[in-house]
VMD Tcl script that draws the C-alpha trace (Angstrom):
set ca {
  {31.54 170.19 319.29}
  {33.70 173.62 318.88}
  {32.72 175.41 315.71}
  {35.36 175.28 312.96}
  {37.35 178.68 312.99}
  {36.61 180.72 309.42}
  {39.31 180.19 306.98}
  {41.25 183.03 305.63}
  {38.90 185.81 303.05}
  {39.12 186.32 299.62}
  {41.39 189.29 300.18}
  {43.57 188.20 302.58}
  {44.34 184.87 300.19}
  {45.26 187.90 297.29}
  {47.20 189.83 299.65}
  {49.05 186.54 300.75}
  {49.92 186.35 297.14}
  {51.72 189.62 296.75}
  {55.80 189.36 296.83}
  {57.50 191.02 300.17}
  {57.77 195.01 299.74}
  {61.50 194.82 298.61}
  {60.67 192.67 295.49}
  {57.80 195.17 294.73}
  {60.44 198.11 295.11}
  {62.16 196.24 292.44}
  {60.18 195.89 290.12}
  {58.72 199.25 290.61}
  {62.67 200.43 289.57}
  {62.90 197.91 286.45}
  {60.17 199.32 285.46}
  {60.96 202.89 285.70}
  {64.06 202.22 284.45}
  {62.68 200.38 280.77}
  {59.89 203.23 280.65}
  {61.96 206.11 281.24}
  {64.18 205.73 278.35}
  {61.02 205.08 275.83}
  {59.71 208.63 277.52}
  {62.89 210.55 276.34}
  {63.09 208.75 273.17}
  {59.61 210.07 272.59}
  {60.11 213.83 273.70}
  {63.04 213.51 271.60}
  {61.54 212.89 268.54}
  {58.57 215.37 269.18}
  {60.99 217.79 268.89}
  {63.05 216.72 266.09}
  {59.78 216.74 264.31}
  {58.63 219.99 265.55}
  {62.19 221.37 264.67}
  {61.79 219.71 261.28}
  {58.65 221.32 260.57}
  {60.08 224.84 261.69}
  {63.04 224.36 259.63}
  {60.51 223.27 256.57}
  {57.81 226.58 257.41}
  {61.20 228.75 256.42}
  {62.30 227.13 253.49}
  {61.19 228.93 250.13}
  {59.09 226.39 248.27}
  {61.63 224.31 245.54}
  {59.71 225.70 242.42}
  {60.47 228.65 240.21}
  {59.75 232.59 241.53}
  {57.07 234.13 239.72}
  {59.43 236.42 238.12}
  {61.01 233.30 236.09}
  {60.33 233.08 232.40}
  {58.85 229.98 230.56}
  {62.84 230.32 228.67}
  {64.42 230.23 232.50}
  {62.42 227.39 234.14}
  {65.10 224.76 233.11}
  {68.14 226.90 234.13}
  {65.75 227.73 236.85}
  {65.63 223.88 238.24}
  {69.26 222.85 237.27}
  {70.40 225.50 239.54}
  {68.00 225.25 242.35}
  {68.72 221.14 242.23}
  {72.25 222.18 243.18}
  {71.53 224.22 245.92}
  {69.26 221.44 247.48}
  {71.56 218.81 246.67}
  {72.24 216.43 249.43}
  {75.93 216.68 251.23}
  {75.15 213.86 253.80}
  {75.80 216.80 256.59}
  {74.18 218.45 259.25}
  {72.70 221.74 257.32}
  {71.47 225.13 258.19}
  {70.67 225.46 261.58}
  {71.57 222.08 262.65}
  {75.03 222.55 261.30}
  {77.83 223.22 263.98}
  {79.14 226.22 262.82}
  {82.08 229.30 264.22}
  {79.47 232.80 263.37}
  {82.50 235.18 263.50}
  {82.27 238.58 265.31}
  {81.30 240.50 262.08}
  {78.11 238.79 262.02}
  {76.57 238.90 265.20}
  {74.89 241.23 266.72}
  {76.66 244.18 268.32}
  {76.53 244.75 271.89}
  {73.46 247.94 271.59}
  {71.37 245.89 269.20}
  {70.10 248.97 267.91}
  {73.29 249.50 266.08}
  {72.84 246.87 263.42}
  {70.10 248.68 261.97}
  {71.07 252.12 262.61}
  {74.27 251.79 260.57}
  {72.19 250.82 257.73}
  {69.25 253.85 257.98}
  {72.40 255.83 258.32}
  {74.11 254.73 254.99}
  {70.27 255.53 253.53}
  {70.30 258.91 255.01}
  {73.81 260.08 253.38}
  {72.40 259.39 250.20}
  {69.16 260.56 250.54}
  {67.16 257.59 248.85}
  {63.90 257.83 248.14}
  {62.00 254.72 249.56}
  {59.45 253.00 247.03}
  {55.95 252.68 248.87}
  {53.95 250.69 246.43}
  {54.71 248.84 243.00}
  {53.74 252.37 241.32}
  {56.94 253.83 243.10}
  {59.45 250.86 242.39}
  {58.42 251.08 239.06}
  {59.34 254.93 238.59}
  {62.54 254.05 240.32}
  {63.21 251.29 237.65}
  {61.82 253.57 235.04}
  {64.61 256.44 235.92}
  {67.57 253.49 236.07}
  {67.64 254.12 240.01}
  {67.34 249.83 240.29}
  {68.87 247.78 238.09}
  {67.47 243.95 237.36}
  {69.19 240.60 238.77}
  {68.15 238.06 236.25}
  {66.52 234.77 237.64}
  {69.46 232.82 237.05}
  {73.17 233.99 237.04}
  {76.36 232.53 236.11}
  {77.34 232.34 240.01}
  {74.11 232.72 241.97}
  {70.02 231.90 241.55}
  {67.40 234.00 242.75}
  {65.85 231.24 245.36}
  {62.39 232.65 246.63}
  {62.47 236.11 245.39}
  {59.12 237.32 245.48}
  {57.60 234.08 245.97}
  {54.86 236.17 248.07}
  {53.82 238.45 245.56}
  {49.83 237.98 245.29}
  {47.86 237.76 241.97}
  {45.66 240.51 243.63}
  {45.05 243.77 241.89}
  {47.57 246.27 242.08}
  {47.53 249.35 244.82}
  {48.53 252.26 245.71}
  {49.94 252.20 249.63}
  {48.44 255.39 251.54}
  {51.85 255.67 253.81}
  {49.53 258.46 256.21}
  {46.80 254.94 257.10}
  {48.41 252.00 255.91}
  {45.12 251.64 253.38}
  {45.80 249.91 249.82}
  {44.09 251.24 247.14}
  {43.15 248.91 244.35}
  {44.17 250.72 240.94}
  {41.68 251.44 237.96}
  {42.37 252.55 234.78}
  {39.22 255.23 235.17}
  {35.90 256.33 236.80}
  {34.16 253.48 234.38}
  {36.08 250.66 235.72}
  {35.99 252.04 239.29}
  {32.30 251.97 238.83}
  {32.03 248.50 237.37}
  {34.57 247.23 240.36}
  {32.51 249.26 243.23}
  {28.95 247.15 241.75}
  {30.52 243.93 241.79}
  {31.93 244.54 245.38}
  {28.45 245.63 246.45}
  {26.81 242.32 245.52}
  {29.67 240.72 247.61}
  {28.44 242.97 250.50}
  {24.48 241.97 249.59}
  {25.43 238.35 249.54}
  {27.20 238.28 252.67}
  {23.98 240.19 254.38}
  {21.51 237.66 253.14}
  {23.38 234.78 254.04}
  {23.79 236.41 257.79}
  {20.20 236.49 257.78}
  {19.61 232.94 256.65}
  {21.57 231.38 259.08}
  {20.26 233.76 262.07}
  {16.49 232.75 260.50}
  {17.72 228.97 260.43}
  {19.08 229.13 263.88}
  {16.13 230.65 265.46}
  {14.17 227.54 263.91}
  {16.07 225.15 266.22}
  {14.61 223.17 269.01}
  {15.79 224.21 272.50}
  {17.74 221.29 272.85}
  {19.90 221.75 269.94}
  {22.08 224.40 271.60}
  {25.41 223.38 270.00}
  {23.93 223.94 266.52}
  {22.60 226.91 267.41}
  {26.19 228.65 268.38}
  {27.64 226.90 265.17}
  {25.03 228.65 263.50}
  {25.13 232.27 265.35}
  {28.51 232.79 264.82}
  {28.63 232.17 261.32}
  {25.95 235.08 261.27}
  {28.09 237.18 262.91}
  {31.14 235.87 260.93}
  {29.07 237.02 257.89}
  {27.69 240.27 259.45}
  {31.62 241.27 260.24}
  {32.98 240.19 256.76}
  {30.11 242.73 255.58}
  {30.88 245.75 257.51}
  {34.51 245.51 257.28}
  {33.59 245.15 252.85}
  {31.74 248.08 253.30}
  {34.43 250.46 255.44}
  {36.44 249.12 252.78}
  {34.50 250.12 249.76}
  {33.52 253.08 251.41}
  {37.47 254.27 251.48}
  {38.02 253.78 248.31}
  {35.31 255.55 246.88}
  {36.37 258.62 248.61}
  {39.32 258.17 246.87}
  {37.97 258.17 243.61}
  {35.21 260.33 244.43}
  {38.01 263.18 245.01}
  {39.45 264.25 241.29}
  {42.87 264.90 242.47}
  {43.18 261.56 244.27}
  {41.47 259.87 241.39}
  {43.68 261.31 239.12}
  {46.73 260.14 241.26}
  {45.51 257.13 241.14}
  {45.13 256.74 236.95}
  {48.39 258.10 236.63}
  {49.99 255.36 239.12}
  {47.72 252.98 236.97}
  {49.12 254.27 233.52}
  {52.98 253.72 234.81}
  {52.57 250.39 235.65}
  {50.77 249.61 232.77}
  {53.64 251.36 230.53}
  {56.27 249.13 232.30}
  {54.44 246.38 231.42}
  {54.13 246.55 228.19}
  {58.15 247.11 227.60}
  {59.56 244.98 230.61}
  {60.01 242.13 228.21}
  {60.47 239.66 226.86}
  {57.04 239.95 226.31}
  {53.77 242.49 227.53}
  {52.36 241.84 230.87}
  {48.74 241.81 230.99}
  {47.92 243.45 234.26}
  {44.40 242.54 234.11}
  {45.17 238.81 233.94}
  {45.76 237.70 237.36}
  {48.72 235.32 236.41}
  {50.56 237.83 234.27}
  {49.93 240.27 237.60}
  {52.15 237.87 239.66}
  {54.84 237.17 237.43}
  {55.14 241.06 237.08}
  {55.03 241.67 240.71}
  {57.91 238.89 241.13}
  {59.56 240.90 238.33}
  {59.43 244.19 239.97}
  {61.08 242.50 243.49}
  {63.95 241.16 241.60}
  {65.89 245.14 240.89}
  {68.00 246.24 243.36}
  {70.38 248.99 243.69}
  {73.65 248.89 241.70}
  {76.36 248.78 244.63}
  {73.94 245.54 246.27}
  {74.41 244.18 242.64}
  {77.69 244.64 242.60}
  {78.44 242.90 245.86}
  {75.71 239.79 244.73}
  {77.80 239.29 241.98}
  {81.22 239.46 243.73}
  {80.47 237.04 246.44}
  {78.50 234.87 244.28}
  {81.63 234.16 242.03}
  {83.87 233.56 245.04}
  {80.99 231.24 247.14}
  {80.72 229.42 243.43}
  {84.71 229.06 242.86}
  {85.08 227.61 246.01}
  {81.62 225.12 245.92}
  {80.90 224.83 242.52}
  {77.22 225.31 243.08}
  {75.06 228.90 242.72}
  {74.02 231.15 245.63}
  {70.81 231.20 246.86}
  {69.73 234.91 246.96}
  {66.16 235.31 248.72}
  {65.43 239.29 249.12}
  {66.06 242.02 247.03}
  {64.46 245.16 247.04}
  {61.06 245.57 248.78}
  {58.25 248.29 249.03}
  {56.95 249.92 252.15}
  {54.00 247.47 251.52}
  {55.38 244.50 250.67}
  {57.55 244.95 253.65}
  {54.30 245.43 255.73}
  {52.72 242.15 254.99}
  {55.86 240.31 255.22}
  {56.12 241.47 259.13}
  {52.60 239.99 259.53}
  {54.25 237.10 259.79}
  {58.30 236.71 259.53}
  {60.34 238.54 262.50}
  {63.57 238.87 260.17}
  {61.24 241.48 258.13}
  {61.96 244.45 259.99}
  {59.55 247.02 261.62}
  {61.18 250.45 261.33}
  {60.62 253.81 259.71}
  {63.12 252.66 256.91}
  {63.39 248.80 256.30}
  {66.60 248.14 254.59}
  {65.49 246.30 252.08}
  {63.04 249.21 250.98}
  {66.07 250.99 250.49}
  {67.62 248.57 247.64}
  {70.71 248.02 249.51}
  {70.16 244.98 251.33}
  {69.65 241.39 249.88}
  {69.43 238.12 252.01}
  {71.53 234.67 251.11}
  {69.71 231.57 252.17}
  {72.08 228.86 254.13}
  {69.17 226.52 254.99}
  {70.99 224.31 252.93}
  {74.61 224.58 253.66}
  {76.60 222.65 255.67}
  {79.04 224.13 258.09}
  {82.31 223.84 256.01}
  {79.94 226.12 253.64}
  {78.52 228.52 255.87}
  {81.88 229.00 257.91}
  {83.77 230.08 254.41}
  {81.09 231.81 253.30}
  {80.88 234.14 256.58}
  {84.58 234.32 256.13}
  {83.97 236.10 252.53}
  {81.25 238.39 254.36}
  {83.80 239.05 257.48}
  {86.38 240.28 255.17}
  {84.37 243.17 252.92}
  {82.52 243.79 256.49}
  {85.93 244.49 257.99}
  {86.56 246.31 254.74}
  {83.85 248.83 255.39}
  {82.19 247.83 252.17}
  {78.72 246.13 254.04}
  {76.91 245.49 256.95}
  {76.25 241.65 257.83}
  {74.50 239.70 260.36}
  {73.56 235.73 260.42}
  {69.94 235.68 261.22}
  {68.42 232.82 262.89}
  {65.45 231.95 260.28}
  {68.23 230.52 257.52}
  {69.32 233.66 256.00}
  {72.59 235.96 256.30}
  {71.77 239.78 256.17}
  {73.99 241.79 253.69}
  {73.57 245.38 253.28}
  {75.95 247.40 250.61}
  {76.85 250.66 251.78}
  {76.53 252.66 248.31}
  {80.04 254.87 248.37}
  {81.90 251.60 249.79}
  {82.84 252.98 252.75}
  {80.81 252.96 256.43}
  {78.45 256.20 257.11}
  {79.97 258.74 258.76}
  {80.00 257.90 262.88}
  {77.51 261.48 263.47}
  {74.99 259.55 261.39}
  {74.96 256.55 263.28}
  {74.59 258.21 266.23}
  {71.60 260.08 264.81}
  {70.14 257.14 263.76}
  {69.95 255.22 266.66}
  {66.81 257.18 267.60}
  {64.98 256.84 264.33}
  {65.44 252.09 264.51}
  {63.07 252.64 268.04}
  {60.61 254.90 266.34}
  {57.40 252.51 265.61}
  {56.36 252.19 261.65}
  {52.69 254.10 262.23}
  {51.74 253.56 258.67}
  {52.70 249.90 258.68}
  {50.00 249.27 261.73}
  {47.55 251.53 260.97}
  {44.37 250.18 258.89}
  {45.56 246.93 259.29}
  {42.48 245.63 262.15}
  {39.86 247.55 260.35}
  {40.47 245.07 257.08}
  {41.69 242.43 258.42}
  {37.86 241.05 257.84}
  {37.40 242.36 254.57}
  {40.62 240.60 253.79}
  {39.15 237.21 255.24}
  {36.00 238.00 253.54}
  {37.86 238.39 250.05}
  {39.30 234.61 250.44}
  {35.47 233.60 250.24}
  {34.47 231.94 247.01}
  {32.34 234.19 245.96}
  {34.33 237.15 246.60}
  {37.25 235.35 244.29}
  {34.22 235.23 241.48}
  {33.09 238.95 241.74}
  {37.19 239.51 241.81}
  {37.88 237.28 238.36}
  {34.22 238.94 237.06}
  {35.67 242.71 237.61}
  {39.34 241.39 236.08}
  {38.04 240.21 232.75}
  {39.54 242.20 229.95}
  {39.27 245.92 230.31}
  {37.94 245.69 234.01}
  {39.69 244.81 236.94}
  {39.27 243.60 240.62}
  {37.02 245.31 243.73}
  {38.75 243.77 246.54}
  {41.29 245.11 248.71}
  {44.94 243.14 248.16}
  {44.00 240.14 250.75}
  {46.46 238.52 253.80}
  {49.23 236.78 252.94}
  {49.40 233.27 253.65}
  {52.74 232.83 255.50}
  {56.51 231.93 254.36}
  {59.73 232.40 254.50}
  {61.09 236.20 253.51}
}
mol new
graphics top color blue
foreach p $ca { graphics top sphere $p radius 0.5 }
foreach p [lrange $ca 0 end-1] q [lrange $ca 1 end] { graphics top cylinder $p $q radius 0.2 }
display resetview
């Protein structure tokens, strides 16, 4: 009897199953072809969300600058509520719009800028480094104030990055702040506060080195976590210290300490007849709102020119412009380019100069923008201001101060001071970047609110900026 031949294996009964190589092409294709499309869809929307969230990171926050008064919050909101309102178009950046020739950038790049130092250098402006110098300038009628809310525009952001931190003087020669103290006494009573702060942040270095070291072997991933927020600690310490250390020499040193109290005293005088009521400057909420107050002067040609396109933007719209910059101090300017590329990085920032303001278009659709560039095209190709449409939401205006462009020599001469780097504006910066961290801490904000009670004020060094818009 002949043995029975083996019937077919498991696998070759599974591979007999499979369809014939062309159907399996085809289906490989169907499949591409329903997958594919979901893939793009998804990338798509990625980026529409990522754009989105750009587009949001820009956009001043919809609630009142801290320069607004309890009397302006309602005119405040009506206005801003018209700005935001919905047109059912593309807006801002997603808006398809003509940018005309007068606000672009010119072929040397280098120009833009150069034209506006130059219009600063004619006139010989001085530049305000710190609050103490703005509020001389305002003091001597140099700036003049644009209210919160206007007949034809609304202040939409201004100063929406002042800090309730205490006030400083800016050392142009380091980049250092200074905090400012009324006297010795409350220099003292800051400086003992701030040491505890230091003490604190020692022990708890040590604690968490002590608790680390207690660790079994095996517990290596607790014992990193642990290390580094020692050395965390340890940093946040020594940079408190450089810090403290700095400022003592300044008030260690009578003339310094003297410059100081004086910068002190005119804030403090400003303050009291700024209106409509005294700012405390000792009470961190009043420090704000005066801060926001001080950003919202400008000089009187910029005014001017606020005001004039304002009235024709509202004529033709029926709804305010959104003005976002005004004047700015060295420092202010400083932290600003920590984190927003429009804020410029050159010896002389135009907005220090209190020529420039910025109009916000985030908002606008393109029938909007387009006549509104139009308006800007047409004093531009007056000779009355320098323009450009910057990419972060906001058109650039600068107001030469005679009406008239600088003299061609100047420009020329300028276009070597835009590539000289701002010194002051990176130097001291690293050094306190951890003391600034360190200041964030709980118990640094304690020692800070301890120090600003009523006739003291705070230790810390003005702290980073969390970022937004201008």
């Amino acid at each position: 009897m002949s043995p029975t031949p083996p019937g077919p294996s498991k696998n070759a009964r599974v591979l007999d199953r499979r369809p014939p190589p062309r159907r399996r092409v085809r289906r490989a294709w169907w499949s591409l072809l329903v997958v594919l499309p979901l893939l793009v869809l998804a990338a798509l929307y990625a980026w529409h969300r990522r754009e989105r969230a750009e587009e949001m990171a820009t956009a001043p926050a919809a609630a009142p600058p801290p320069a607004v008064t309890p009397a302006q919050v309602n005119p405040w909101r009506a206005a801003a509520k018209l700005v935001e309102e919905e047109r059912g178009k593309p807006i801002g950046r997603a808006a398809r719009v003509q940018v005309p020739a007068e606000l672009r950038h010119y072929a040397d790049t280098r120009r833009f800028l150069a034209t506006q130092v130059a219009a600063w250098k004619e006139k010989d402006y001085p530049i305000p480094h710190d609050e103490a110098d703005l509020a001389r300038m305002i003091e001597h009628g140099d700036l003049v104030e644009v209210p919160a809310v206007g007949d034809d525009y609304v202040l939409y952001g201004v100063g929406a990055n002042a800090t309730d931190e205490p006030l400083a003087h800016y050392d142009t020669a380091t980049g250092d702040e200074i905090p400012l103290y009324a006297g010795w006494d409350r220099f003292r009573d800051a400086a003992e506060a701030w040491g505890a702060e230091i003490d604190a942040r020692k022990a708890a270095a040590a604690r968490v080195t002590a608790e680390a070291a207690a660790l079994r072997k095996t517990e290596t991933r607790r014992r990193r976590s642990l290390l580094a927020q020692a050395k965390q600690a340890r940093q946040e310490a020594a940079a408190l210290q450089r810090q403290r250390a700095k400022v003592a020499a300044w008030y260690e040193d009578y003339d310094r300490r003297r410059l100081l109290v004086s910068e002190r005293e005119t804030l403090d005088e400003l303050a009291r007849r700024l209106g409509p009521r005294p700012y405390d400057l000792d009470d961190s909420k009043d420090r704000r709102a005066f801060r926001g107050r001080l950003l919202s002067f400008i000089r009187p040609p910029a005014r001017a020119m606020v005001l004039e396109l304002a009235a024709r933007y509202r004529k033709q719209f029926g709804r305010p412009l959104p003005v976002t910059s005004l004047v700015r101090t060295e420092a202010y300017q400083r932290l600003l380019g920590e984190t927003n590329p429009n804020a410029t990085r050159i010896a002389v920032p135009p907005h220090t100069t209190g020529l420039a303001f910025d109009v916000y278009y985030h908002y606008m659709p393109a029938d909007e923008q387009d006549a509104f560039m139009k308006m800007v095209a047409e004093v531009k190709d007056a000779g009355r201001v320098e323009a450009l449409r910057e990419n972060r939401d906001h058109f650039h205006i600068f107001a030469f101060p005679e009406g008239r462009r600088p003299p061609e020599a100047l420009i020329a001469e300028a276009m070597g001071i835009v590539r000289q780097p701002r010194v002051a504006a990176a130097a001291g910066t690293a050094s306190a970047r951890a003391a600034r961290a360190a200041s964030r801490s709980p118990r640094a904000r304690v020692a800070a609110r301890h120090t600003a009670a009523p006739g003291r004020t705070a230790s810390v060094k003005r702290t980073g900026q969390r970022a937004r818009r201008r």
